[in-house]
C-alpha positions, 0 to 999 in steps of 0.5 A, spaced: 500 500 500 502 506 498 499 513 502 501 520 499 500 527 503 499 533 500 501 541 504 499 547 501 500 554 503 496 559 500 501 567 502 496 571 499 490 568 504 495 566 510 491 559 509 493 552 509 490 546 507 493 538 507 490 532 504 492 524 504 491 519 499 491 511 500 493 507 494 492 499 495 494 495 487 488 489 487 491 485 481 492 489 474 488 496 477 489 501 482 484 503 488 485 510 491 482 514 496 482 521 498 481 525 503 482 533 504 483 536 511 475 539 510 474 531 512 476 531 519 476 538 521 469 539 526 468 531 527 468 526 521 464 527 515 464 526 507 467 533 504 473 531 501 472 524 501 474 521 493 474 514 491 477 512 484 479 506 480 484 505 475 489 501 469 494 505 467 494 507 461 487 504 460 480 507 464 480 511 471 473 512 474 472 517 479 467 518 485 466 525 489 462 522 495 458 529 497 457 531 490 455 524 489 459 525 481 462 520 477 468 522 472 470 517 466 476 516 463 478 512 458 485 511 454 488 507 448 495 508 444 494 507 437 499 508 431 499 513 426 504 512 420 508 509 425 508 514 431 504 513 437 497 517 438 496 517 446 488 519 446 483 520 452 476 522 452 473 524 459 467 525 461 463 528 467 456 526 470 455 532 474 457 538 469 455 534 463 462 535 459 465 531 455 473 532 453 477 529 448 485 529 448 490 526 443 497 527 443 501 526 437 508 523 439 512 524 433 519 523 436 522 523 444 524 531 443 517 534 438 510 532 440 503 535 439 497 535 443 490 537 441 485 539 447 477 539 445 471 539 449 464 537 445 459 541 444 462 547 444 469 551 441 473 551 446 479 547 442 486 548 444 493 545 439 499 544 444 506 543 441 512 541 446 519 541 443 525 538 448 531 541 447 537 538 450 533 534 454 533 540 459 529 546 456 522 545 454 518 550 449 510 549 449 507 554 446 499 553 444 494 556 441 486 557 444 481 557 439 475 559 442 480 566 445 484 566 439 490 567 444 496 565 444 500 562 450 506 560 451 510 556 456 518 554 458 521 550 463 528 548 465 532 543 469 536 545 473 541 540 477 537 534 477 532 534 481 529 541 480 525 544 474 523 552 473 518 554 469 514 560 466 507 560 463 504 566 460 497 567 458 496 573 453 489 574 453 489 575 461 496 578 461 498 572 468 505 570 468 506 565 473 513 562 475 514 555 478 520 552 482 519 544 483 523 539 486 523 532 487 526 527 492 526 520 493 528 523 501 525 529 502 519 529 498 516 533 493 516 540 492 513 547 489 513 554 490 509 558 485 508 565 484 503 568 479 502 575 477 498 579 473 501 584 468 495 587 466 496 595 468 504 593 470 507 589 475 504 588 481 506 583 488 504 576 486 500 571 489 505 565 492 503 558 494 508 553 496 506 545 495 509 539 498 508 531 497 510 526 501 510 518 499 510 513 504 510 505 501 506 502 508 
């Protein structure tokens, strides 16, 4: 059985929240369960609580318990002029949306992605380009905006990754520091700014994950 534990500390609101998930493997699939600080704090009860089931690379169903909401998703890989096509369709009960995700890996340093949610326009075309198998370009388009964002990351040493996304139609520039350690953890520290009207003090958070094999 494997537990995970999740802290985040929101600067902004002085806030903090935790959330712990239990994972036991029952053969080729995966049962999980979720639970966030709301669940426990002023006595037992089911807010936060989520269940899931999961075979990699095949299907995950989800369960929020207080919102009673089922999500669905389903994965396959086919071959398209012999380059792997990672695809995905999701669906959730409780808001009735439906989303189709495909990624076109056309080698280890190019790929493309394509997000589309039906019934609707939202469609966004994602390309990743690696360089060095340090330095990491997504630029990607939004339809629905007509907009343009673009997103680089950096490893630094071996376990520590900077990364900068800027979305041009809300003008929010945000910059994230991760680490990850078999010893200590997993961490990220985040700062989002708003340039529209010129820079102003960002919202930080910081995340830590910590992973227990019981």
């Amino acid at each position: 059985m494997k537990a995970s534990l999740k802290a985040k500390y929101d600067a902004d609101k002085a806030t903090a929240a935790s959330a712990v998930t239990l994972a036991f493997n029952a053969g080729d699939v995966k049962l999980r369960a979720s639970m966030t600080d709301a669940t426990v704090v002023n006595g037992p009860s089911l807010n936060g609580l989520a269940l899931a089931v999961d075979k990699p690379g095949s299907f995950s169903i989800d369960y929020n318990v207080p919102k009673k909401d089922f999500r669905f998703m389903f994965m396959n890989t086919i071959k398209v002029s012999d380059k792997p096509l990672n695809l995905m369709y999701s669906h959730s009960l409780g808001d009735q949306k439906t989303m189709l995700d495909g990624t076109l890996v056309i080698d280890s340093d190019n790929k493309v992605s394509v997000h589309h949610v039906l019934g609707s326009g939202n469609c966004k075309l994602k390309y990743t380009y690696v360089h060095g198998g340090l330095t990491t370009f997504e630029p990607s388009y939004d339809l629905a905006k007509d907009s343009w964002d673009f997103a680089v990351s950096r490893k630094v040493y071996a376990d520590h990754v900077l990364r900068a996304a800027y979305q041009t139609s809300s003008q929010n520039l945000a910059v994230d520091w991760l680490t990850k350690s078999k010893l200590i953890g997993s961490y990220k520290v985040s700062a989002h700014f708003n340039l529209e009207g010129g820079i102003k003090v960002p919202k930080v958070t910081a995340e830590s994950t910590w992973d227990f094999e019981m």
